[in-house]
C-alpha positions as semicolon CSV with decimal commas, in nm:
position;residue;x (nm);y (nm);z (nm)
1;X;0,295;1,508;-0,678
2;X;-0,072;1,397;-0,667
3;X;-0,182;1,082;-0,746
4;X;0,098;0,866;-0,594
5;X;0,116;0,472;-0,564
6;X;0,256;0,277;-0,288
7;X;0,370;-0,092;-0,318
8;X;0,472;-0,213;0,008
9;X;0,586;-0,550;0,101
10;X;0,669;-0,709;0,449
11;X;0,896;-1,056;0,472
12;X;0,722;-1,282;0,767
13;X;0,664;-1,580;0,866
14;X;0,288;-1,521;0,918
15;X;0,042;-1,663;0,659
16;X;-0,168;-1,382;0,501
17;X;-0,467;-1,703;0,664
18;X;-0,355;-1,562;1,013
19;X;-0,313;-1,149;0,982
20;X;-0,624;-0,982;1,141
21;X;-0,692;-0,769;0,822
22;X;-1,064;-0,652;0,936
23;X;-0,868;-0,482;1,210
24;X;-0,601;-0,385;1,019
25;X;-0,847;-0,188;0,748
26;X;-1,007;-0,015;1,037
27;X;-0,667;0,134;1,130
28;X;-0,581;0,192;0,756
29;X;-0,881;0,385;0,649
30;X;-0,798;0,640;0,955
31;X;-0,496;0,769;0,711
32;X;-0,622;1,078;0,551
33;X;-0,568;1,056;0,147
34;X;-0,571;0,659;0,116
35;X;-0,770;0,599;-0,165
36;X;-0,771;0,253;-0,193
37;X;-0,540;-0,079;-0,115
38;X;-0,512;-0,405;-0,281
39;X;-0,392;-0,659;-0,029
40;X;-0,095;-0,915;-0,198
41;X;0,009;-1,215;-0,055
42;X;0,320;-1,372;-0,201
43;X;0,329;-1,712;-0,299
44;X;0,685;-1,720;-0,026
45;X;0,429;-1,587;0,294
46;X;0,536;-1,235;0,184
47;X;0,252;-0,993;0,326
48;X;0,179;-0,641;0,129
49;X;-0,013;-0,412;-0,069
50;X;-0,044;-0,204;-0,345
51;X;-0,187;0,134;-0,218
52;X;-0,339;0,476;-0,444
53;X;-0,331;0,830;-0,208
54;X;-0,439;1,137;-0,328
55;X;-0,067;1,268;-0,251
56;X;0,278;1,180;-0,213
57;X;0,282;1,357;0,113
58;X;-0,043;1,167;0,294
59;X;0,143;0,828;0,118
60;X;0,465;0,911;0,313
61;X;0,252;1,016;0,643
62;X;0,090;0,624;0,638
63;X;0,393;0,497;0,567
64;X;0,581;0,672;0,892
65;X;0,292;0,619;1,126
66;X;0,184;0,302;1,060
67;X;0,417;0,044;0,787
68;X;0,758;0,145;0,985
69;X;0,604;0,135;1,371
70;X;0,402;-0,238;1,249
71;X;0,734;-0,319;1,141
72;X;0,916;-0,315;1,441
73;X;0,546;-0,462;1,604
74;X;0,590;-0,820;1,434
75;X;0,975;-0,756;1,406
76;X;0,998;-0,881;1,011
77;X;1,143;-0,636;0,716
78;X;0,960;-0,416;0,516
79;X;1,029;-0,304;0,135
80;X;0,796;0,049;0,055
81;X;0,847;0,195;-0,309
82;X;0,630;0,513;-0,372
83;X;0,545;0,548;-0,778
84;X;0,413;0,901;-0,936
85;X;0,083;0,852;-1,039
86;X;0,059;1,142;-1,253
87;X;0,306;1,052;-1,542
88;X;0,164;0,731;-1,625
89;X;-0,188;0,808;-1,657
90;X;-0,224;0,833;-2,019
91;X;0,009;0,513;-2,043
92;X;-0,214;0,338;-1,792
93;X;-0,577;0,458;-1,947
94;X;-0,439;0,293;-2,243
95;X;-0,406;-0,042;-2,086
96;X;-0,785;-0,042;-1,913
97;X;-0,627;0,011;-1,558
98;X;-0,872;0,047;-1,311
99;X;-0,703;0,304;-1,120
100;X;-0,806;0,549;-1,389
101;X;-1,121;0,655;-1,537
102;X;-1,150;0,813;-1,917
């Protein structure tokens, strides 16, 4: 699979006000395939982000090497779905997504 989405979700107590996420991005654009991320903060102090990577393999690579080991870092849960990216693009061009182009 190409084109494969990543929405992943961490339950803390931390305030998205208080992560470091100019540090964080550093680290994240180091991860080979990451396209792009759009950081979510839930309205219960959840802490996430919906991710595009050119493959399901470099999405599965960022999420071993750097969701699971921040995980056990600030010792909260973490919820990672991976979506294909391929199958909905005619769906999604339809709607004006921005994660496709005509």
């Amino acid at each position: 699979m190409s084109k494969t989405f990543v929405y992943a979700e961490y339950q803390t107590t931390t305030p998205f006000s208080e992560v470091n996420w100019n540090d964080v991005n550093v680290e994240m654009k180091k991860f080979q395939g990451l396209i792009s991320k759009t950081w979510l903060s839930g309205v219960n102090e959840t802490i996430g982000g919906f991710y595009e990577f050119d493959s399901q393999i470099n999405a599965q690579t960022y999420i071993d090497e750097l969701l699971i080991p921040f995980t056990k870092q600030i010792g909260g849960n973490l919820t990672v779905k991976l979506f294909n990216g391929e199958i909905v693009k005619a769906a999604s061009l339809d709607m004006n997504s921005p994660f496709y182009k005509p």
